[in-house]
MDTraj code that builds the backbone (N, CA, C; nanometers):
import mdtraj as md
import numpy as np

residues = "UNK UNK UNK UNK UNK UNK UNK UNK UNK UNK UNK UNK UNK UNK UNK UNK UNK UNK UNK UNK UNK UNK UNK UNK UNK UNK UNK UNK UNK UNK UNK UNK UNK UNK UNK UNK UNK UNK UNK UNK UNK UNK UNK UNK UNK UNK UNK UNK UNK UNK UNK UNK UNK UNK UNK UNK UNK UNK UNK UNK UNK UNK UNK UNK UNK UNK UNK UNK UNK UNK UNK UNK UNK UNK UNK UNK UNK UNK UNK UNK UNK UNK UNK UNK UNK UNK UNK UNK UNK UNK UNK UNK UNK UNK UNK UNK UNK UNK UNK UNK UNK".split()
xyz = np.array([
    [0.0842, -0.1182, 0.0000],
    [0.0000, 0.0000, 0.0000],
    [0.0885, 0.1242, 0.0000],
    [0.0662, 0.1926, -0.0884],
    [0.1197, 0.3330, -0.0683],
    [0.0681, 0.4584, -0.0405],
    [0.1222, 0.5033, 0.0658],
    [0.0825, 0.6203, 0.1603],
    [0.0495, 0.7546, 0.0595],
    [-0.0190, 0.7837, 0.0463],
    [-0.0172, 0.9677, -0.0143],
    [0.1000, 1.0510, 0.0749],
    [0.1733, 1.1222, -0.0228],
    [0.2681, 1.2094, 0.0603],
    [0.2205, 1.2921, 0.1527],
    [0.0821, 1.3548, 0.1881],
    [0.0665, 1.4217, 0.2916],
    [0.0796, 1.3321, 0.4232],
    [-0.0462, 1.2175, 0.3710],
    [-0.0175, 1.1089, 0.5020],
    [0.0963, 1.0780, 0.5740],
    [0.2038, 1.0947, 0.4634],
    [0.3259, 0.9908, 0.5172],
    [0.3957, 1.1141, 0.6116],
    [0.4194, 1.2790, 0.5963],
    [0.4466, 1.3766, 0.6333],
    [0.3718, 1.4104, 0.7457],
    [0.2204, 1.3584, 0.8056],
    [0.1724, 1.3694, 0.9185],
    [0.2239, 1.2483, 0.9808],
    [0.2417, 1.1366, 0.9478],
    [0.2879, 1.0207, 1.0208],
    [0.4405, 1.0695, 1.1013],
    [0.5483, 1.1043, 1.0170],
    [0.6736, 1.1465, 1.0630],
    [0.6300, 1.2595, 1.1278],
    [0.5651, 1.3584, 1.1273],
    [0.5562, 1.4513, 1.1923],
    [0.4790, 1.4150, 1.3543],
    [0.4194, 1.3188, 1.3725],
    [0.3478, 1.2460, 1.5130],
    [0.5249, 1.2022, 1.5606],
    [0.5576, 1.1246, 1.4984],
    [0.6543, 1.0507, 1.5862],
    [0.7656, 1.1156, 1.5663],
    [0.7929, 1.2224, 1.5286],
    [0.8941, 1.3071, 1.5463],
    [0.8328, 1.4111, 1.7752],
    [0.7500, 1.4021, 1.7496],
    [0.6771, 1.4717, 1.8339],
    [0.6509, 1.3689, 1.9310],
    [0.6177, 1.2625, 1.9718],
    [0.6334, 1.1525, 2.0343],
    [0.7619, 1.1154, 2.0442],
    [0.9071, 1.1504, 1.9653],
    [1.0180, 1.0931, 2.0348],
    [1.0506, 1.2498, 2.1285],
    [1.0094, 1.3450, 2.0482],
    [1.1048, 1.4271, 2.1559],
    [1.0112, 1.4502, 2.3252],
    [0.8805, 1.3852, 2.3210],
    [0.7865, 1.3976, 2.4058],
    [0.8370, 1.2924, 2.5493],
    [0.8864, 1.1873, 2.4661],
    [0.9502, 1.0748, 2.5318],
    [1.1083, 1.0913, 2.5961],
    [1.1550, 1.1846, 2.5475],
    [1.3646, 1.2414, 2.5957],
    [1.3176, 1.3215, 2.7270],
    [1.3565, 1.2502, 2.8582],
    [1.3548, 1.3124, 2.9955],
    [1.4502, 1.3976, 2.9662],
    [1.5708, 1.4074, 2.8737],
    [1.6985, 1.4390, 2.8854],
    [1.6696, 1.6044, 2.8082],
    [1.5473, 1.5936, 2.7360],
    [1.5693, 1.7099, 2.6633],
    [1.5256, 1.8070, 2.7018],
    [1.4908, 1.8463, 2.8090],
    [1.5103, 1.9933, 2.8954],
    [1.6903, 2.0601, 2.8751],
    [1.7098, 1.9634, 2.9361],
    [1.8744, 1.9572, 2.9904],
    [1.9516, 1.9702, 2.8750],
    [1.9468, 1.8997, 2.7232],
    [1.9868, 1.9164, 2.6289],
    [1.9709, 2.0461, 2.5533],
    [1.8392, 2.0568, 2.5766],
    [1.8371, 2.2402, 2.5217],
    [1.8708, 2.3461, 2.6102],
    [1.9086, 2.3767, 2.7033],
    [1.9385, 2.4207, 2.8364],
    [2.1021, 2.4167, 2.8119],
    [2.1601, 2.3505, 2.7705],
    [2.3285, 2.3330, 2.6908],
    [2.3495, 2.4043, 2.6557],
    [2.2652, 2.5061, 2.5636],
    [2.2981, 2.6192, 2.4484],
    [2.3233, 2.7626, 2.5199],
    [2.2690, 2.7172, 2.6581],
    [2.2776, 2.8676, 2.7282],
    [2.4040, 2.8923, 2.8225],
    [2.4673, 2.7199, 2.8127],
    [2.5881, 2.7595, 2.8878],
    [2.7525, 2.8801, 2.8982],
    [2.7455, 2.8485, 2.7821],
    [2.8866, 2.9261, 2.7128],
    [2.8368, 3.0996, 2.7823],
    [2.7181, 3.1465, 2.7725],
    [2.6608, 3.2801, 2.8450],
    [2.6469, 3.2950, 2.9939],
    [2.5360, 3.2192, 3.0292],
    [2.4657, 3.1909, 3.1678],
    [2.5448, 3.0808, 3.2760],
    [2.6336, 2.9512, 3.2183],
    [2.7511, 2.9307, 3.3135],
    [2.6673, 2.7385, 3.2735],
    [2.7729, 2.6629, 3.3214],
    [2.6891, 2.5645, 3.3699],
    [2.5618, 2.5424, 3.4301],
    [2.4793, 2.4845, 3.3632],
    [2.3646, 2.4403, 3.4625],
    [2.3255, 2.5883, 3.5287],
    [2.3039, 2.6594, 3.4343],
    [2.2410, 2.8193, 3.4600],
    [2.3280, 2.8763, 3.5846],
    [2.4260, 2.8362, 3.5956],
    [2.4861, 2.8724, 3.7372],
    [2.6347, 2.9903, 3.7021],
    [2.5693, 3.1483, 3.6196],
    [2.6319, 3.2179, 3.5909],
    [2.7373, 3.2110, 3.7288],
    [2.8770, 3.2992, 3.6412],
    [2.9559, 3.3058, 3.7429],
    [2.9537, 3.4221, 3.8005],
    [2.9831, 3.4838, 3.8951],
    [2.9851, 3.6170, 3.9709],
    [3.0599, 3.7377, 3.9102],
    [2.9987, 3.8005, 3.9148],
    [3.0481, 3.9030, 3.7988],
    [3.0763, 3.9375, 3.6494],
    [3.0219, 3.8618, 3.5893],
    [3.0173, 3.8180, 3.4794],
    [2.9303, 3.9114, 3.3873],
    [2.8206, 3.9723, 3.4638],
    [2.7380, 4.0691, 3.4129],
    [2.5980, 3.9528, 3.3023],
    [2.6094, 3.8005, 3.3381],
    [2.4653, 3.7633, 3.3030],
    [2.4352, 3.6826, 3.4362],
    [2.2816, 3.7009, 3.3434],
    [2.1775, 3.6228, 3.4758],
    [2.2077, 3.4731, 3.5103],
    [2.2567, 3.4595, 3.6442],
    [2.1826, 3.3525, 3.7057],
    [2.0581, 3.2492, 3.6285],
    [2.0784, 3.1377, 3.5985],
    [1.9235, 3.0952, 3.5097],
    [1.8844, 2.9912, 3.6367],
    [1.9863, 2.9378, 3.7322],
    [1.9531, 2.8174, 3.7782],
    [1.8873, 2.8824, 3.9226],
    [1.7780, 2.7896, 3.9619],
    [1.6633, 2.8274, 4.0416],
    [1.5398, 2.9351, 4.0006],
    [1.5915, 3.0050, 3.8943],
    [1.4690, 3.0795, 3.8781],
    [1.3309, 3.0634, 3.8707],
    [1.2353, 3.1210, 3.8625],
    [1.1012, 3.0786, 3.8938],
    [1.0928, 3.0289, 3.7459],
    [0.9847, 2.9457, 3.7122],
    [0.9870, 2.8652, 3.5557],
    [0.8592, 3.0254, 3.5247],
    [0.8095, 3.0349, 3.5370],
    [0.7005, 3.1517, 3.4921],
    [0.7732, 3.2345, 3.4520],
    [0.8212, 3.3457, 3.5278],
    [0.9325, 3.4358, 3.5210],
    [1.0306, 3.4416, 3.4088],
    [1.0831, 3.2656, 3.4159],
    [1.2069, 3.2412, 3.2831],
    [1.1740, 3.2323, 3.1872],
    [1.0274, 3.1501, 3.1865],
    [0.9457, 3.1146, 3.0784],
    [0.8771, 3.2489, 3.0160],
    [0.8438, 3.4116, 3.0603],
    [0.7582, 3.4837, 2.9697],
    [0.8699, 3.5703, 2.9858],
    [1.0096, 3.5942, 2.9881],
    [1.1242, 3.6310, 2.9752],
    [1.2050, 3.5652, 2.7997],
    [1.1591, 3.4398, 2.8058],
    [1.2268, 3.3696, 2.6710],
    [1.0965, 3.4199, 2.5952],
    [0.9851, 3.4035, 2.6472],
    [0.8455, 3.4699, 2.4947],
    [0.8729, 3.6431, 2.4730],
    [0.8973, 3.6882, 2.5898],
    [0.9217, 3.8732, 2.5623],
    [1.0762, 3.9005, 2.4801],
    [1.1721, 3.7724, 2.4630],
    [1.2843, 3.7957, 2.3720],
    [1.2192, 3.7561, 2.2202],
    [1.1400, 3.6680, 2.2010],
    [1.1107, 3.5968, 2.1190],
    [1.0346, 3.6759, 2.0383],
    [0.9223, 3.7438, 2.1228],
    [0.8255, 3.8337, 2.0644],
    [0.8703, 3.9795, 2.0454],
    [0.9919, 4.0160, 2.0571],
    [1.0617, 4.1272, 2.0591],
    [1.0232, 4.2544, 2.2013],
    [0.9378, 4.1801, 2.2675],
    [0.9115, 4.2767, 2.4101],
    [0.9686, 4.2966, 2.4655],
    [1.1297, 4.2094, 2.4884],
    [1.2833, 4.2718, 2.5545],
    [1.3818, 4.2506, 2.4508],
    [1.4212, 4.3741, 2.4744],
    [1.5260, 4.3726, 2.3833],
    [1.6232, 4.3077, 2.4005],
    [1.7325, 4.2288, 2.3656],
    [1.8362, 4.1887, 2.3568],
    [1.9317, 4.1705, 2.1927],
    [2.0510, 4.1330, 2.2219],
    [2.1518, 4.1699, 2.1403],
    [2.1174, 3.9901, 2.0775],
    [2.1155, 3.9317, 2.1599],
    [2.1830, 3.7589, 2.1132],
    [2.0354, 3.6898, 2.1494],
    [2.0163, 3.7609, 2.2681],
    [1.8441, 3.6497, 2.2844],
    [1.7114, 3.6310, 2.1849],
    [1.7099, 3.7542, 2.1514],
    [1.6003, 3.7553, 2.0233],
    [1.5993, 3.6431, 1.9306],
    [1.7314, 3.6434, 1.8639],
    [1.7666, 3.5638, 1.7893],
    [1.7951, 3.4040, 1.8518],
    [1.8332, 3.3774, 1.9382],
    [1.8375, 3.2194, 2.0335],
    [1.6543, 3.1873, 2.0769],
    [1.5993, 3.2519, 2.1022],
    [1.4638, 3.2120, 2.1390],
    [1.4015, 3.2075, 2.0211],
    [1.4262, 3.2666, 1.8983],
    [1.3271, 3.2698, 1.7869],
    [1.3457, 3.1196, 1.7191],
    [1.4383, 3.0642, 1.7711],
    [1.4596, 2.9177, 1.7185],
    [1.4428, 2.8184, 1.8281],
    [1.3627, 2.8781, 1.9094],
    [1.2856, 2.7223, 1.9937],
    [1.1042, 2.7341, 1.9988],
    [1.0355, 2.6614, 1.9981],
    [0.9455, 2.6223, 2.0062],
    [0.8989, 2.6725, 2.1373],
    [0.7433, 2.6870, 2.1260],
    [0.7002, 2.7027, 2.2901],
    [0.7069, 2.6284, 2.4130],
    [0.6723, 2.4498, 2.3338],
    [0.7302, 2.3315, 2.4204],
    [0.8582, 2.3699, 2.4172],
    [0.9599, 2.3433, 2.3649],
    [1.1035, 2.3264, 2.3807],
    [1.1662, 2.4701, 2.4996],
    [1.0997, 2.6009, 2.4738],
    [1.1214, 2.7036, 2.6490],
    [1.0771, 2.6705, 2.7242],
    [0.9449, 2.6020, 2.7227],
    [0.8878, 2.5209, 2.8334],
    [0.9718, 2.4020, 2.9451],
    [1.0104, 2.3838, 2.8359],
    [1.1535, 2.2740, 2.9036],
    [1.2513, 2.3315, 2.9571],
    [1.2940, 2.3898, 2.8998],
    [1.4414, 2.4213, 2.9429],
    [1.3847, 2.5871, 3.0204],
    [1.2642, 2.6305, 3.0535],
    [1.2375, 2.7413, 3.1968],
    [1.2345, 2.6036, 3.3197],
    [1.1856, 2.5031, 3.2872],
    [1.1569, 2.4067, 3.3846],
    [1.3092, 2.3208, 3.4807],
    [1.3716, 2.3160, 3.3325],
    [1.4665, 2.2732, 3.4268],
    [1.5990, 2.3254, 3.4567],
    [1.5736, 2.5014, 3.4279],
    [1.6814, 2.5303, 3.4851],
    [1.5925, 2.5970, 3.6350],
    [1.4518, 2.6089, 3.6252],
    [1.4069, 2.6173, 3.7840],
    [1.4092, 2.5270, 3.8820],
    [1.4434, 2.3715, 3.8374],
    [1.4876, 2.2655, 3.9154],
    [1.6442, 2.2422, 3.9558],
    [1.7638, 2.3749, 3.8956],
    [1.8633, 2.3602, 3.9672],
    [1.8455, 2.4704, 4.0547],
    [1.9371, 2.4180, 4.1175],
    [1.9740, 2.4825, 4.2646],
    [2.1063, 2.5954, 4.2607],
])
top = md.Topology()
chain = top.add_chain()
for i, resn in enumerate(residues, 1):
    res = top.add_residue(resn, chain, resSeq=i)
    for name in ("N", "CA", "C"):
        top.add_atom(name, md.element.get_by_symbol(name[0]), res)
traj = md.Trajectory(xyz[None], top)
């Protein structure tokens, strides 16, 4: 049997979305990209002149990455880093950099 190309493009598109639904790891994996700025594991270093990400409130971090995204804060580098994640995918990575310490 052969699939119609739309079919087959909603099929990969479910289980593209079901594997990344299934990666415990991928908070933490997208949360990587902010290190080289924000420090390990959001744990800027002191004086450094960026934010702290680790412990922050997930609300707070989370409509902080939509106000870069949506151009409501300005930034130099963030605009452009948030405009390439998804709403799930900030969702993740506000979550688990509010689960470090």
């Amino acid at each position: 049997m052969k699939l119609p190309p739309l079919l087959a493009a909603i099929c990969l598109t479910g289980a593209a979305v079901s594997a990344s639904a299934a990666d415990p790891d991928l908070g933490r994996n997208l949360a990587a990209t902010c290190a080289s700025c924000h420090g390990t594991n959001g744990k800027a270093v002191p004086g450094a002149g960026m934010d702290a990400l680790a412990g922050m409130e997930k609300e707070k971090l989370l409509q902080k990455l939509k106000d870069f995204k949506s151009g409501t804060k300005p930034a130099t580098v963030m605009q452009q880093i948030s405009k390439g994640y998804t709403d799930e995918q900030m969702d993740r990575i506000a979550a688990y950099f509010a689960a470090q310490k």
